[in-house]
Backbone bond lengths (Angstrom), bond angles and torsions (degrees), N, CA, C in turn:
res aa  C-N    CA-C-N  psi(-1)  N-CA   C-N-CA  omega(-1)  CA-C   N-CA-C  phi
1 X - - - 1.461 - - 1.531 110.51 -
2 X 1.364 106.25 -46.65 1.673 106.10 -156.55 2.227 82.73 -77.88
3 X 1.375 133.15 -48.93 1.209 124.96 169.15 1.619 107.45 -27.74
4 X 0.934 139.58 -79.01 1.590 176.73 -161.66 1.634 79.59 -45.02
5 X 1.066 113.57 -66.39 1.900 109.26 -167.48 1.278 110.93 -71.97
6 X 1.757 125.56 -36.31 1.435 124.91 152.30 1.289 140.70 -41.48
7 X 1.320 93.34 -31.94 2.143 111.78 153.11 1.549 130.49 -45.14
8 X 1.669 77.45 -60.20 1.208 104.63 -170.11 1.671 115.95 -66.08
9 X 1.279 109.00 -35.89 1.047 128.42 165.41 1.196 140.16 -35.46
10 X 1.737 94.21 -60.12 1.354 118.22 -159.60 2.028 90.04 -99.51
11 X 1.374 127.67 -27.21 1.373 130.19 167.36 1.687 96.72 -38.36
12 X 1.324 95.21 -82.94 1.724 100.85 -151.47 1.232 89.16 -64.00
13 X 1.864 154.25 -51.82 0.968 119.06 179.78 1.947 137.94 -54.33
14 X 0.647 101.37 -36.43 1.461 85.98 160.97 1.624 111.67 -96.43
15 X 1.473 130.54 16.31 1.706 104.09 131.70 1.055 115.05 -74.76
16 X 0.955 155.95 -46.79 1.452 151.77 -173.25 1.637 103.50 -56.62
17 X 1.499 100.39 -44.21 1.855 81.56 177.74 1.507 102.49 -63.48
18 X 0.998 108.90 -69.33 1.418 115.59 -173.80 1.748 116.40 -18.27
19 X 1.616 118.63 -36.43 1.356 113.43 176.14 1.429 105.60 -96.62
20 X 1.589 140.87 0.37 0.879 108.84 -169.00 2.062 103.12 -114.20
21 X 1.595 93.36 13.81 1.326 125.17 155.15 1.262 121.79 -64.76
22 X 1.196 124.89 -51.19 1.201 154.07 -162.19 1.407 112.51 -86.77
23 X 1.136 105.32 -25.23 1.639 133.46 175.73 1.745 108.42 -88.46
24 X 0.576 109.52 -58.76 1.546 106.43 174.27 1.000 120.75 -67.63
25 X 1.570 130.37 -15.66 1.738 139.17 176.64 1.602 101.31 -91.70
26 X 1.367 118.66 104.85 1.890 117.19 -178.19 1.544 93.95 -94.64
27 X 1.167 149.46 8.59 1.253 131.27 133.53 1.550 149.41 -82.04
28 X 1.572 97.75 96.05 1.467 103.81 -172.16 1.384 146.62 13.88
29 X 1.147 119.40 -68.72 1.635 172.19 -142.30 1.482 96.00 -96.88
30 X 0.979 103.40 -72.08 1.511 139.02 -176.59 1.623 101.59 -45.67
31 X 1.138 98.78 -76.16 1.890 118.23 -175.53 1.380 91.30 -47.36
32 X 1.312 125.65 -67.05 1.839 136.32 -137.50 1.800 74.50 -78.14
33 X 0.964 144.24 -45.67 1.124 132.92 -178.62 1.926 116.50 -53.29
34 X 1.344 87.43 -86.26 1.493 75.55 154.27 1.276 168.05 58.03
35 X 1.643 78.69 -127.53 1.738 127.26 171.19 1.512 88.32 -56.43
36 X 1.506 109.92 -63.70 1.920 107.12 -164.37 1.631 120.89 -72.42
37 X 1.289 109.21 -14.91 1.695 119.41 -177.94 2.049 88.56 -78.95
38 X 1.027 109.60 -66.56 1.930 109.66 -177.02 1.750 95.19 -52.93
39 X 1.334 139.72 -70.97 1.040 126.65 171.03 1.371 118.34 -33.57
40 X 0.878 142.49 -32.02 1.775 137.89 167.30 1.405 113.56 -89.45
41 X 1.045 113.48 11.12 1.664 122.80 163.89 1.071 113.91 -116.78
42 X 1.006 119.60 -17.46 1.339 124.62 159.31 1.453 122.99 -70.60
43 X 1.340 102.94 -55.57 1.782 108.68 -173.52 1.667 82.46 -79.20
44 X 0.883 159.31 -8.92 1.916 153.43 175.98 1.447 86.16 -79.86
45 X 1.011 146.02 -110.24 1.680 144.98 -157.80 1.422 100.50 -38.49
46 X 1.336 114.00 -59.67 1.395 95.36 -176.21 1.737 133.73 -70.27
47 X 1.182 127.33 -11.82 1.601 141.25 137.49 1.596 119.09 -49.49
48 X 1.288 107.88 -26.61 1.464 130.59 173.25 1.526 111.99 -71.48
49 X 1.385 112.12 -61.62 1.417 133.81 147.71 1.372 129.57 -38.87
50 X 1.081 131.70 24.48 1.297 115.22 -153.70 1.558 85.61 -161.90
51 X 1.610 118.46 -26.71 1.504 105.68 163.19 1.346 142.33 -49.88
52 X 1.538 100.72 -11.66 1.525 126.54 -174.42 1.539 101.25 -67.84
53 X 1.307 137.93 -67.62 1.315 133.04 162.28 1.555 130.03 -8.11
54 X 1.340 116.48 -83.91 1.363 119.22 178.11 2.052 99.07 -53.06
55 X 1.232 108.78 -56.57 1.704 85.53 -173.12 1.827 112.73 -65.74
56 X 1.042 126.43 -4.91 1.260 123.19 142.30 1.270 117.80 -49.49
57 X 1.185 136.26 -81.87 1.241 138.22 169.83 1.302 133.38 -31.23
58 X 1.064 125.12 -13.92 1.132 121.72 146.62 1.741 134.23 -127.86
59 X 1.404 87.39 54.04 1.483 111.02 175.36 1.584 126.11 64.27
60 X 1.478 113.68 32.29 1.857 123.76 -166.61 1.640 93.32 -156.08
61 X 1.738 99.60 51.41 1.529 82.03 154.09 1.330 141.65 -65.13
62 X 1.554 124.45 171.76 0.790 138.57 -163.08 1.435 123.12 -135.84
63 X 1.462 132.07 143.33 1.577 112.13 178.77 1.692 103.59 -95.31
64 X 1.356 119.84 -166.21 1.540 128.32 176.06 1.295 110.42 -58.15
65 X 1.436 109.96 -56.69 1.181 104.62 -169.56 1.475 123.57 -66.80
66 X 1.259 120.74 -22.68 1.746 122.83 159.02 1.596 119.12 -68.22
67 X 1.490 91.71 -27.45 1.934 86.14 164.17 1.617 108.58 -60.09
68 X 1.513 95.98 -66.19 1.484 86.74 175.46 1.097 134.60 -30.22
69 X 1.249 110.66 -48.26 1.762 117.01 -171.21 1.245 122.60 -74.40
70 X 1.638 126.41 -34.74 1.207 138.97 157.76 1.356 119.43 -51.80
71 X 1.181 131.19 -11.38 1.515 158.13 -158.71 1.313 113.13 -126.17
72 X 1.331 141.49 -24.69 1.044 144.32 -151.21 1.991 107.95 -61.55
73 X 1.411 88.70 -38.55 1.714 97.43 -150.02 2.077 87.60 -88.44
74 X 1.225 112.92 -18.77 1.354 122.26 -155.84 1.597 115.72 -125.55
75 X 2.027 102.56 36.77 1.212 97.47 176.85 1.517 127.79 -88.73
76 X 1.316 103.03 4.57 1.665 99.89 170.13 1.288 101.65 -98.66
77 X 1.284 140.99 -34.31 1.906 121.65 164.11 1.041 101.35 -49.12
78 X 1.859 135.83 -68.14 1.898 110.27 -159.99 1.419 106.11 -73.31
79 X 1.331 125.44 8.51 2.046 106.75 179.70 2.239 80.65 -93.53
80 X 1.402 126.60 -32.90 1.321 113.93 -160.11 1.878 90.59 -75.68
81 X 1.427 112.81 -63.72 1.758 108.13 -156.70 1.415 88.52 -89.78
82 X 1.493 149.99 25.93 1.401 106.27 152.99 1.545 95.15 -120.12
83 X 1.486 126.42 -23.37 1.407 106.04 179.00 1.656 118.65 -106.97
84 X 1.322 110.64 -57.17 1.766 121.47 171.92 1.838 112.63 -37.24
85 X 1.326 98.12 -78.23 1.807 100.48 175.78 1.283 106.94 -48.46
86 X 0.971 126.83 -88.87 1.680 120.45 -177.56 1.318 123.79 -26.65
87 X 1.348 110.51 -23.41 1.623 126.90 -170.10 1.745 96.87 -68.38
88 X 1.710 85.88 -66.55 1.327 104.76 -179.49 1.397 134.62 -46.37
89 X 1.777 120.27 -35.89 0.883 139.80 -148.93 2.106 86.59 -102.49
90 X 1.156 116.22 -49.65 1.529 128.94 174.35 1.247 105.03 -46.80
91 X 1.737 129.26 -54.56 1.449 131.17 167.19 1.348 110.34 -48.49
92 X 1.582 137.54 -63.81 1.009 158.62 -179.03 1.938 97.71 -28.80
93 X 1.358 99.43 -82.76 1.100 115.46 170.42 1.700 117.73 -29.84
94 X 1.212 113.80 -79.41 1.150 132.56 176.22 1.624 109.86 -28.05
95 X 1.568 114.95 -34.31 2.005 118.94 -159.08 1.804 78.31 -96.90
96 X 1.067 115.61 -42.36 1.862 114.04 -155.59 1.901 87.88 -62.91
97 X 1.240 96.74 -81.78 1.477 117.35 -166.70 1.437 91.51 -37.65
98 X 1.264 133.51 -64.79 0.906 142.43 165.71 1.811 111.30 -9.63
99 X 1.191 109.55 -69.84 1.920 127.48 -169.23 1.607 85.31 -70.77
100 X 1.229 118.49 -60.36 1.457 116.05 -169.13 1.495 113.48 -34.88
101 X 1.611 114.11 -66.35 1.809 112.10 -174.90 1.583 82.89 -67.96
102 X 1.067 146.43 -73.37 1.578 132.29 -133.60 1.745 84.76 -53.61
103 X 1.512 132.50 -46.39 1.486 104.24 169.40 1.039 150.99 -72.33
104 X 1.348 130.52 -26.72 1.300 158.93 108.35 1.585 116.68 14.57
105 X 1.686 98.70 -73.82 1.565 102.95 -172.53 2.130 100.26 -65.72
106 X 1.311 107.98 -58.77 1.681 98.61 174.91 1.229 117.20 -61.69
107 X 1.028 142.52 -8.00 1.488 135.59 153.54 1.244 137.99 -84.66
108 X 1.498 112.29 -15.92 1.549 139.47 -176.21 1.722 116.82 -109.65
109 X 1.223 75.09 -82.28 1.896 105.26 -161.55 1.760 92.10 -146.25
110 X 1.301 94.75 142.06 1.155 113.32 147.15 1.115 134.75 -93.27
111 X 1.681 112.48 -4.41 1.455 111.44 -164.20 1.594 86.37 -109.93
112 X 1.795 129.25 28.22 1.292 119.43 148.44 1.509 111.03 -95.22
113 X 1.235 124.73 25.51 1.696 128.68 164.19 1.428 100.07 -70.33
114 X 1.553 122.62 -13.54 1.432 129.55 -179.60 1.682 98.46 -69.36
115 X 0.885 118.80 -45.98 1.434 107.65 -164.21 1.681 115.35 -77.25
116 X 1.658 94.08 20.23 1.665 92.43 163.69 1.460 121.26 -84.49
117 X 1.424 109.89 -4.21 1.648 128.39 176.86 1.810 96.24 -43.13
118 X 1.522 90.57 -55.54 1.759 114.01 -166.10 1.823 109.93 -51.84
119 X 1.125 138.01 -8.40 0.757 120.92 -122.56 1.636 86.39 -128.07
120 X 1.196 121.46 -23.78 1.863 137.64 149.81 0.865 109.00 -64.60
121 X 1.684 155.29 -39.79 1.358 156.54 146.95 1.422 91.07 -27.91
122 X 1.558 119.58 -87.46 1.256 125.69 -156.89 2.019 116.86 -33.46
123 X 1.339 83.62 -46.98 1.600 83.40 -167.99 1.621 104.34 -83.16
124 X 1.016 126.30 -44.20 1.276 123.51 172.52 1.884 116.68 -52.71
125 X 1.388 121.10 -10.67 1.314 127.36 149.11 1.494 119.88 -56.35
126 X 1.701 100.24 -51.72 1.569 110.33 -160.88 1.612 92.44 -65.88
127 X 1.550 130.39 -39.14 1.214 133.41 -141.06 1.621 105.19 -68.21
128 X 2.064 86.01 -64.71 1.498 110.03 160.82 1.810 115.23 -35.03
129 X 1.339 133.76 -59.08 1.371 136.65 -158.03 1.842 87.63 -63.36
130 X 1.494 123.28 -68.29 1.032 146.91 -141.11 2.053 79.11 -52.71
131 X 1.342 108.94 -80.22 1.496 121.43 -170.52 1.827 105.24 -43.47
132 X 1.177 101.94 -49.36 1.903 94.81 179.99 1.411 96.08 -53.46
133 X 1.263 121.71 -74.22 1.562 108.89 -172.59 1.066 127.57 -64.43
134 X 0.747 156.14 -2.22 1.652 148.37 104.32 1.588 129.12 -5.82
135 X 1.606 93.14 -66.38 1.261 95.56 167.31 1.846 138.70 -71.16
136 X 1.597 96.76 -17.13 1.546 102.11 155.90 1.023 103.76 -56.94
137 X 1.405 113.88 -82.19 1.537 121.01 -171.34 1.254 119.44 -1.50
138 X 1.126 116.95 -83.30 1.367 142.71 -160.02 1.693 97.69 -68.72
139 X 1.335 127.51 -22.73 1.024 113.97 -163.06 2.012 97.61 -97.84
140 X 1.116 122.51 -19.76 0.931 142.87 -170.92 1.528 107.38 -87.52
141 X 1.470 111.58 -22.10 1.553 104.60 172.49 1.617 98.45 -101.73
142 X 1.370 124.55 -23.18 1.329 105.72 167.80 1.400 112.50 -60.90
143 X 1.432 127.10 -39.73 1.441 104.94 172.31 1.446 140.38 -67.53
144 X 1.470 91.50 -26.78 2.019 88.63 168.02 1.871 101.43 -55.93
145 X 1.236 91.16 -22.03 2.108 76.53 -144.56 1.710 91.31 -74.22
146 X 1.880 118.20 -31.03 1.235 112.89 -176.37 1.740 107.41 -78.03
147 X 1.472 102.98 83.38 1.806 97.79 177.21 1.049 109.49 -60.63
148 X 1.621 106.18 148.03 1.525 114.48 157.06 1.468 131.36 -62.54
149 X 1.225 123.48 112.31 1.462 106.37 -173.53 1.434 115.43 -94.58
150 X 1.533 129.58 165.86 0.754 111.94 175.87 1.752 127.33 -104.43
151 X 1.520 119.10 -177.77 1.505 109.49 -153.31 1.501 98.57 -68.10
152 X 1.470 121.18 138.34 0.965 128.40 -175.93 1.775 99.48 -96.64
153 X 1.298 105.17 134.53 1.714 126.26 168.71 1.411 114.46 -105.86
154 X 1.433 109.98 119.63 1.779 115.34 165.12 1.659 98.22 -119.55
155 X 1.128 101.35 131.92 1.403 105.81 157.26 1.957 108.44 -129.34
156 X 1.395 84.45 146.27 1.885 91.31 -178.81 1.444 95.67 -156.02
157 X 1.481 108.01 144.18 1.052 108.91 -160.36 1.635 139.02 2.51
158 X 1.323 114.62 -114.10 1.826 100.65 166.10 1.163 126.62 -88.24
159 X 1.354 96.54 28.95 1.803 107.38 167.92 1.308 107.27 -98.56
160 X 1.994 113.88 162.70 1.813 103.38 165.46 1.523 68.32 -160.47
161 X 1.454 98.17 129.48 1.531 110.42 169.60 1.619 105.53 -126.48
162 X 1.405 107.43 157.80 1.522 110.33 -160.20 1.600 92.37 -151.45
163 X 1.702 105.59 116.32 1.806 123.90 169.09 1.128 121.93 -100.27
164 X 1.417 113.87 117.44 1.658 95.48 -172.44 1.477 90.87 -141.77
165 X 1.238 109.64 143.91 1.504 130.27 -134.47 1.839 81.40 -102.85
166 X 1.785 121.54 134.64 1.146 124.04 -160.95 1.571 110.85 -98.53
167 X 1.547 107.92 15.31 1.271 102.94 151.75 1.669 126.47 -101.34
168 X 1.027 104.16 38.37 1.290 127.26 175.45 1.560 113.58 -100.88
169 X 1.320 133.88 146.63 1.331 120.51 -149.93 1.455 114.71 -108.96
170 X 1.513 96.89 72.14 1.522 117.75 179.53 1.414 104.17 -136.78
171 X 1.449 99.35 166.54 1.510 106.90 154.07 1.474 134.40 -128.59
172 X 1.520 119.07 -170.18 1.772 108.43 173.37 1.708 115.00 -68.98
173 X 1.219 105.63 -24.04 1.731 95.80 177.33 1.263 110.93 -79.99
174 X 1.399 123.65 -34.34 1.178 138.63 -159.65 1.356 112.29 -69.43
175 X 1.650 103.56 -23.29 1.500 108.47 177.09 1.456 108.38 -116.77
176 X 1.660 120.47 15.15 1.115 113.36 160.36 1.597 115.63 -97.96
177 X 1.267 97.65 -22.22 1.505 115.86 179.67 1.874 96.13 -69.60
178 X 0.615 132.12 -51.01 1.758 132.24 -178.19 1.293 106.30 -67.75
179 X 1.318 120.97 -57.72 1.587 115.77 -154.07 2.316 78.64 -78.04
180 X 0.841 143.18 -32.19 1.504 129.33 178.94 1.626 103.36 -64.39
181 X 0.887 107.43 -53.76 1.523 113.86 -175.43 1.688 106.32 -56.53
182 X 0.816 111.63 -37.56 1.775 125.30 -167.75 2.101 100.65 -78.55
183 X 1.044 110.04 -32.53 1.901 118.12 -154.60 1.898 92.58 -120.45
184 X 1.232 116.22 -10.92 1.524 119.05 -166.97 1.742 93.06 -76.62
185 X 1.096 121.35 -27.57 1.279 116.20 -176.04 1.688 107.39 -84.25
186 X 0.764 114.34 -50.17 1.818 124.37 172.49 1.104 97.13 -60.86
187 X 1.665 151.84 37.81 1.372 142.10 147.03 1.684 107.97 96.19
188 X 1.569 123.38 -17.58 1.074 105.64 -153.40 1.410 107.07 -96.58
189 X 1.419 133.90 107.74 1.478 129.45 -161.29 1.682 91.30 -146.40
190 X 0.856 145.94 34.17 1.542 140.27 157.99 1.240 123.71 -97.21
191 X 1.492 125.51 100.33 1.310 113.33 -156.29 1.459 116.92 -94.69
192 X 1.679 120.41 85.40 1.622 114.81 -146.02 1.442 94.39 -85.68
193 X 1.390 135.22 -5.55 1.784 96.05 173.73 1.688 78.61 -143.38
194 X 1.198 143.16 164.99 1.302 158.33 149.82 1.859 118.02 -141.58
195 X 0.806 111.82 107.39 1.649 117.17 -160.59 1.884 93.29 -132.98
196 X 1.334 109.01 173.91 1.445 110.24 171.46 1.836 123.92 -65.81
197 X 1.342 102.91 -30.33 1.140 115.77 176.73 1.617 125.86 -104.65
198 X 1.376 103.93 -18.65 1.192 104.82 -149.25 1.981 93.31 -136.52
199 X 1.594 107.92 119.71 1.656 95.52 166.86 1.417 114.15 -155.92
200 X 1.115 115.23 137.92 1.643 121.84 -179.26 1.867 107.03 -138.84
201 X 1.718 89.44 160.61 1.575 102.92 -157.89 1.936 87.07 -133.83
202 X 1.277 123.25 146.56 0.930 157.80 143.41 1.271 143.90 -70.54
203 X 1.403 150.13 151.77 1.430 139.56 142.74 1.761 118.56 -79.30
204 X 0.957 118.45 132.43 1.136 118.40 169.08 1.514 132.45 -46.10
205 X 1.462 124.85 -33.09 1.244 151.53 156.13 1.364 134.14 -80.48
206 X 1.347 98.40 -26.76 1.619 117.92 -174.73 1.622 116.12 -108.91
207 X 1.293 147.50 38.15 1.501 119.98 -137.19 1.172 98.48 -97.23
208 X 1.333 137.73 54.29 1.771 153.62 -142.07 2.145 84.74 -129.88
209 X 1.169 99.74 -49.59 1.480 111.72 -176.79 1.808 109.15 -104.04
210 X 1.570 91.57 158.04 1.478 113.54 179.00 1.147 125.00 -147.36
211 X 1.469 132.34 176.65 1.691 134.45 164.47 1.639 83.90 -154.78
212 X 1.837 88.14 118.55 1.962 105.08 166.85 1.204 96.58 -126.59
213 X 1.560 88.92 142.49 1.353 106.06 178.88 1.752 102.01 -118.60
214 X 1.513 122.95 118.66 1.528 123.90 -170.63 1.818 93.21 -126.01
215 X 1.514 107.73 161.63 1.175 129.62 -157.53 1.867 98.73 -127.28
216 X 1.248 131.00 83.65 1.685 116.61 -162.77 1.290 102.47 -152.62
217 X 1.302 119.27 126.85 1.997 125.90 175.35 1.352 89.04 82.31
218 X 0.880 122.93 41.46 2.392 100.07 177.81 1.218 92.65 51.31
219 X 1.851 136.18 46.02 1.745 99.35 144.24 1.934 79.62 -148.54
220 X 1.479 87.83 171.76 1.382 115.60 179.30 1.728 121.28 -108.38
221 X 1.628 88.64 117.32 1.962 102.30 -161.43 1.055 91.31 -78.62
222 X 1.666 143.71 149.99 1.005 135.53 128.89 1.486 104.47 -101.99
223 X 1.289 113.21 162.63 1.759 115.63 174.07 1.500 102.33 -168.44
224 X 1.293 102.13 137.52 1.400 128.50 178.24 1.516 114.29 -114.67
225 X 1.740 127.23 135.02 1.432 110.60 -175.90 1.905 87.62 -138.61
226 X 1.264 100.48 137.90 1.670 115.90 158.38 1.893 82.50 73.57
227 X 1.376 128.63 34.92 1.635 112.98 -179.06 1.574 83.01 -143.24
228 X 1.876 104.89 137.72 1.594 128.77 -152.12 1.382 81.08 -108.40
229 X 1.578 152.80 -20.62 1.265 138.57 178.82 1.806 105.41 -100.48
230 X 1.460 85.49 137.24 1.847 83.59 -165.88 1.744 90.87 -86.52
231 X 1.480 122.57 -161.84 1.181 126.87 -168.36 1.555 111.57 -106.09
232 X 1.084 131.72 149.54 2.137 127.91 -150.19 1.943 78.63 -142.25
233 X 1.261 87.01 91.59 1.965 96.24 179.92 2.123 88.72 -126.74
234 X 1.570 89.51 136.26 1.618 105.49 178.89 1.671 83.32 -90.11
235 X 1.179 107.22 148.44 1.169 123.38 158.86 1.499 128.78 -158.68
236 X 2.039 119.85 118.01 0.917 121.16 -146.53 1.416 94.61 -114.57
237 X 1.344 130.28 167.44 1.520 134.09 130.84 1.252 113.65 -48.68
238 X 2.251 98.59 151.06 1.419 87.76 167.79 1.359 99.89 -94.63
239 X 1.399 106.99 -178.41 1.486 125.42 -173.78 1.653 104.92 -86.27
């Protein structure tokens, strides 16, 4: 709702700029020009705007500014398939369907002038279809473009640190649960910090050495210091 009134908002405010632009330019030509360059910046942000919906709908909203951004490279496809075509195709609709009952009802029934109810359903399908696919789209080329990389290894001296990027199909327990299971035999079972993000284990005898496990940028640190066995982590794609 409160999205929905920010639309709305931001629509009629820049029509109103838009005419009182148009108003201050006393050459014809000029104005009507214009008038239609701000009018296509307008319907461009706001087709832009409007991606927010469908990723609502299926539970990964989004604010404006990620519409925007998902959009950035592809603002003349969402001003063509979510507002122009549909526009077009809704008019289209509207004159046919239109001729159809006006023949229909004088040749039949008149009481099929009822089935002009149908005819706001109809386009509000095309509108809806037009914007979902769009919004795959676009969301589907942001993911090719965000490659998966793979886990990055540094080792330097008695350090060995290990990045592994958290769209990879693990989690933070999953790799605290392994790297404990893996070092629990080599003495190291003291668990000196465990936090949501952040956890490291010790030896009881030794506390010269460690294995932390940190959670930072969307990837998962592991690091080992003063320990001669590096870390034996499966790591799969998700599906």
């Amino acid at each position: 709702l409160i999205i929905s009134i920010i639309l709305g908002v931001f629509f009629v405010a820049t029509y109103f700029i838009s005419i009182i632009i148009s108003n201050i330019i006393d050459i014809f030509i000029i104005k009507e020009i214009l008038l239609g360059i701000v009018f296509l910046l307008i319907l461009s942000y706001y087709s832009r705007f409007l991606l927010v919906f469908p990723a609502i709908s299926i539970d990964k909203p989004i604010n404006l500014y990620k519409a925007l951004e998902i959009s950035k490279n592809h603002k003349v496809l969402v001003l063509f398939t979510v507002v122009l075509v549909p526009l077009f195709l809704s008019f289209l609709l509207i004159f046919v369907y239109g001729l159809a009952i006006e023949f229909l009802a004088k040749g039949i029934s008149e009481k099929l002038y009822m089935l002009d109810s149908l005819l706001s359903t109809f386009v509000i399908i095309i509108v809806l279809s037009f914007l979902s696919t769009t919004y795959e789209y676009l969301i589907s080329l942001k993911s090719k473009e965000e490659v998966l990389r793979e886990p990055e290894i540094i080792k330097k001296e008695n350090i060995y640190k290990m990045i592994i990027d958290d769209r990879y199909d693990i989690s933070f327990d999953i790799l605290k649960e392994t790297l404990y299971a893996q070092y629990e035999t080599l003495g190291f079972t003291l668990v000196v910090i465990d936090k949501e993000n952040s956890w490291m284990i010790k030896k009881t005898d030794y506390k010269e050495a460690y294995i932390s496990l940190a959670y930072t940028n969307k990837s998962y640190v592991v690091e080992t210091f003063n320990v001669i066995e590096e870390p034996i982590i499966e790591i799969k794609k998700r599906l």
